[in-house]
C-alpha positions in Angstrom: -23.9 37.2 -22.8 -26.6 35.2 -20.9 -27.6 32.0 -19.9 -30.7 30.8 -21.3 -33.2 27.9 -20.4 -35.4 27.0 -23.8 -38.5 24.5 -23.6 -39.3 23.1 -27.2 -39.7 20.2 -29.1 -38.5 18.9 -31.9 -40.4 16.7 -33.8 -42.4 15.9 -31.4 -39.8 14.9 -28.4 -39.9 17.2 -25.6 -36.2 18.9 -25.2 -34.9 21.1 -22.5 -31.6 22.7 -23.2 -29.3 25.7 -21.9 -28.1 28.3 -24.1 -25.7 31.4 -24.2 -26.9 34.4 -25.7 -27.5 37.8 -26.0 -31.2 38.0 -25.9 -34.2 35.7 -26.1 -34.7 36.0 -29.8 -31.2 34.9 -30.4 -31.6 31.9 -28.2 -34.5 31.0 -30.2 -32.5 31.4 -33.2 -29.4 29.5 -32.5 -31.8 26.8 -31.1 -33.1 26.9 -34.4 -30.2 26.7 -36.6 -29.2 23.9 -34.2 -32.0 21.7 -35.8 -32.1 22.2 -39.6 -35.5 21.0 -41.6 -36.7 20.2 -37.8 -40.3 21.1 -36.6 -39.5 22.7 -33.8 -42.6 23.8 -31.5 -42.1 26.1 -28.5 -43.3 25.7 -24.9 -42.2 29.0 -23.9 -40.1 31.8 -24.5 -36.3 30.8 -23.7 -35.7 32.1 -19.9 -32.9 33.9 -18.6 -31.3 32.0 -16.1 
């Protein structure tokens, strides 16, 4: 498991949060199913930290 920094907004408001995970398209998935029926855009690909 890994630390994660993901850059994305969510409906339109500019989030920065830290994540565990395996890999980066997990992050991007529990980040996902963290906002249900959000619009989630991505600023870049979640970074291990």
């Amino acid at each position: 498991m890994h630390t994660f920094e993901c850059l994305f907004s969510v409906n339109g408001i500019r989030t920065r949060e830290n994540i565990v995970a395996n890999d980066q398209i997990s992050a991007r998935k529990l980040i996902e199913a963290r906002y249900p029926g959000a619009k989630i855009t991505w600023w870049s690909f979640p970074r291990r930290l």
